[in-house]
C-alpha positions in Angstrom: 0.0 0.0 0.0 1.0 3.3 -0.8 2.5 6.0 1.5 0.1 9.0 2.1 1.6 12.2 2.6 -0.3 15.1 3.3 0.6 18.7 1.7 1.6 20.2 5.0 2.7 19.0 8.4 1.1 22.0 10.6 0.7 21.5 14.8 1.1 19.0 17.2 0.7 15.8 16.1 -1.1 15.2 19.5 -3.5 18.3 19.1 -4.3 17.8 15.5 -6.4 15.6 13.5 -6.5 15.1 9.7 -8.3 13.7 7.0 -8.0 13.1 3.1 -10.7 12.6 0.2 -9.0 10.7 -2.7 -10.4 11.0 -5.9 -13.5 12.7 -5.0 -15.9 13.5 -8.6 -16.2 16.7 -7.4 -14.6 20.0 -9.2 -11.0 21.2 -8.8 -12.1 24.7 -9.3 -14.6 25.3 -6.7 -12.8 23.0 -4.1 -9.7 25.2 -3.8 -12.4 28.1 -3.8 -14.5 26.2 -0.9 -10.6 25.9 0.9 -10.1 29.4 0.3 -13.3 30.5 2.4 -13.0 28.0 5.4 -9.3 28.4 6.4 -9.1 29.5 9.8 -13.0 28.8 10.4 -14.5 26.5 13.3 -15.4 22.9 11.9 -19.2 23.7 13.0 -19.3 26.5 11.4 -17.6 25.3 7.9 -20.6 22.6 7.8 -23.1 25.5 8.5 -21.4 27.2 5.7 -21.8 24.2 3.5 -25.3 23.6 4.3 -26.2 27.4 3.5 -25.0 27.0 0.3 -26.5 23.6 -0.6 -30.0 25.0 0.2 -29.0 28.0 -1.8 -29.4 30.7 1.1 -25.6 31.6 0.6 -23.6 31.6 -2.6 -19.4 30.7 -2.5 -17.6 33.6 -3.8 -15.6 32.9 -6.6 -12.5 35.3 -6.3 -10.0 33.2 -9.0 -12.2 31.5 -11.1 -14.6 33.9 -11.7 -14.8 34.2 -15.4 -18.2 34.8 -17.0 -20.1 33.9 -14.0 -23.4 36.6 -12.8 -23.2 38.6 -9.8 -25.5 37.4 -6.7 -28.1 39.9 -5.0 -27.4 41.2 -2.2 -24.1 42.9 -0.4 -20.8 41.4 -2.0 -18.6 38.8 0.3 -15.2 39.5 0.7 -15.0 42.1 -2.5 -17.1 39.8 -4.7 -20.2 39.4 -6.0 -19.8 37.0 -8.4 -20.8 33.7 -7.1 -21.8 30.0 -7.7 -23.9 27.1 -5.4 -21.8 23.9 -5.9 -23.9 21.7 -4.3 -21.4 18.6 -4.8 -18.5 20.1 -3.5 -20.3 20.9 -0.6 -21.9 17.6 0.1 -17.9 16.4 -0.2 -16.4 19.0 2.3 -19.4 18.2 4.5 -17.9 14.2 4.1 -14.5 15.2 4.9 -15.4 17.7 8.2 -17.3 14.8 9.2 -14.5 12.3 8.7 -11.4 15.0 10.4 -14.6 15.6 13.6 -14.2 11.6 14.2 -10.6 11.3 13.7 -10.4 13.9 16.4 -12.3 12.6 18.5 -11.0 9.1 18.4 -7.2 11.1 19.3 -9.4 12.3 22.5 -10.1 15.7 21.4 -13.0 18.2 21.9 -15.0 18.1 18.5 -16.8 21.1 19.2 -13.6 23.0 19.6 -12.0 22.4 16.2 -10.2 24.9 13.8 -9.4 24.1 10.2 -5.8 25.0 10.0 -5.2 23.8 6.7 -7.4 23.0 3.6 -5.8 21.8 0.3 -7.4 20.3 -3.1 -5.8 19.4 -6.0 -6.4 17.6 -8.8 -7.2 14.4 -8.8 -6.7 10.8 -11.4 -9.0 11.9 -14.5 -11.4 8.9 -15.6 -12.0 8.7 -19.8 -15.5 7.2 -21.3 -15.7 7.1 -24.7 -18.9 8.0 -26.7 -19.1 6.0 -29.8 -19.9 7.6 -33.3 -20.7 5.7 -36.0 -17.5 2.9 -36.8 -14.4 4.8 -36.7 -14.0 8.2 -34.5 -15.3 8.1 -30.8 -15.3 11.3 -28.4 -13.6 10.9 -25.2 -15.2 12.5 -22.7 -13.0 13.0 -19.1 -14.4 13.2 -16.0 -12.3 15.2 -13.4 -11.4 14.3 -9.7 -10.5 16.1 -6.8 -7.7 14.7 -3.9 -9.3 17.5 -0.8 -7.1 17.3 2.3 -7.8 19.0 6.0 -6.0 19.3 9.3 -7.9 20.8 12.2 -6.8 21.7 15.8 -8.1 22.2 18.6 -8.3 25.6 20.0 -7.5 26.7 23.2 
């Protein structure tokens, strides 16, 4: 089995927990957007954040990738007003906070007392299907995925 190695090594070992989402079908793009916004946040509420968005009472502000996209109602977050729901990437990062909550508390730390120190996505292994077209040419269509990393710590 392979080594995993995370991106950083930040903390304690003994007052941090981590977890890692491999290969997630989610979009590079908005991840490292989504990792952008809940740096530095509690874990509770990152997942409050997440659920805002997937019931569409708060957008995710796209400051990078923000090309062509409409502005949202409303005062702008953080500068922007351009703005995007990704409901998929938010049901992952909901996973993952989930997964990093139990891993501290299995190391015997306070889940309610949890700060993401670290949030890291990158791109993942692509996947190729192939759509057939008549007997000679077929269109390959890729689908992306996402490797999303967090370490939390308990604050003080």
């Amino acid at each position: 089995m392979a080594e995993i190695r995370y991106q950083a090594e930040v903390g304690k070992v003994s007052k941090t927990a981590r977890a890692m989402l491999k290969n997630a079908p989610v979009s590079v793009k908005y991840s490292t957007e989504i990792c952008k916004q809940i740096k530095t946040r509690p874990v509770n509420k990152a997942i409050e954040f997440m659920q805002r968005i997937i019931s569409h009472e708060e957008y995710l502000p796209l400051k990078r990738y923000n090309k062509k996209v409409a502005h949202r109602k409303g005062q702008a977050k953080e500068g922007e007003k351009a703005g995007r729901y990704p409901e998929k990437v938010a049901k992952a990062f909901i996973q993952i906070l989930e997964l990093a909550k139990t891993n501290a508390d299995f190391k015997g730390l306070d889940p309610e007392k949890l700060l993401i120190i670290h949030a890291y996505a990158n791109m993942g292994m692509n996947r190729f299907s192939y759509q057939s077209k008549g007997r000679i040419a077929g269109k390959a269509r890729r689908r992306n995925a996402t490797n999303i990393e967090i370490i939390v710590q308990e604050m003080k």
